[in-house]
C-alpha positions in Angstrom: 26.2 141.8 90.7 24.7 144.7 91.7 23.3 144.5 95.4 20.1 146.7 95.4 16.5 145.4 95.1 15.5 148.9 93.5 16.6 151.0 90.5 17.4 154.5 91.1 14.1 156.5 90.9 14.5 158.8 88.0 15.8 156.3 85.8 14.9 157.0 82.4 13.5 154.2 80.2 16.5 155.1 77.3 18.8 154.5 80.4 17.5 151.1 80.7 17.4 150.2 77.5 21.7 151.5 77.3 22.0 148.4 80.3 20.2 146.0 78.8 21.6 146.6 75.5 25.3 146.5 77.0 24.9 143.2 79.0 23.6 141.6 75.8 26.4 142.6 74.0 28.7 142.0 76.9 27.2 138.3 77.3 27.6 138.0 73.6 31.1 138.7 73.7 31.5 136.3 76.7 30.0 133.4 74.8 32.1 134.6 70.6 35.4 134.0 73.5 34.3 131.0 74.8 34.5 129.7 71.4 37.3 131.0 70.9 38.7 129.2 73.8 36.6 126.4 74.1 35.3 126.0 70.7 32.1 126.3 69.5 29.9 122.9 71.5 31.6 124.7 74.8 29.9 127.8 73.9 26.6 126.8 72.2 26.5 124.7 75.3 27.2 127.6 77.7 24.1 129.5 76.0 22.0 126.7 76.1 22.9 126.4 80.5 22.0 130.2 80.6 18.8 129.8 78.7 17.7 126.4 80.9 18.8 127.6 84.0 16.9 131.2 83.9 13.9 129.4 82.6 14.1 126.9 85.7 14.8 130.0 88.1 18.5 128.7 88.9 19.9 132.3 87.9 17.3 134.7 89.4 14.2 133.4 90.8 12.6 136.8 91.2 11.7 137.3 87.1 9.6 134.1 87.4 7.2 136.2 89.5 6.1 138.4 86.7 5.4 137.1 83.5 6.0 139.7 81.1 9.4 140.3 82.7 10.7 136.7 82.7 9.5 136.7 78.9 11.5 139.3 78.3 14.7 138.1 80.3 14.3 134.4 78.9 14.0 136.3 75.1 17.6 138.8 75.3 18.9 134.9 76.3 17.2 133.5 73.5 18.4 135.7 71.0 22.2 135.4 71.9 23.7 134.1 68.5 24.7 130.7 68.5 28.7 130.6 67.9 30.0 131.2 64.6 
């Protein structure tokens, strides 16, 4: 986790959009070898405990204070594929 409360100033917006894309494709990956692993429940359940757990503020209280950005955190979750 990266241990900062500010971005870099400078940071372009196509930068931003590289790291969210990566850690939705990294989380992605996380949850296709899960079910590899575990099997498909363990990692449609695993998504599921991400999704709850942002949307209660469990994972990162912070986003809950704006909105539009927990919105947007709670849809990259939502929009993890379900395992295949």
């Amino acid at each position: 986790m990266i241990n900062t409360d500010t971005i870099q100033s400078g940071t372009e917006v196509d930068e931003m959009k590289i790291v969210v894309n990566s850690l939705y494709l990294s989380l992605s990956f996380l949850l296709q070898r899960i079910a590899e692993i575990g099997g498909r429940q363990a990692a449609d359940e695993a998504r599921d405990a991400l999704i709850h757990n942002l949307e209660a503020g469990n994972i990162n209280f912070a986003i809950m204070e704006d909105r539009k950005l927990f919105d947007f955190v709670v849809s990259i979750a939502e929009a993890l594929p379900k395992a295949r």
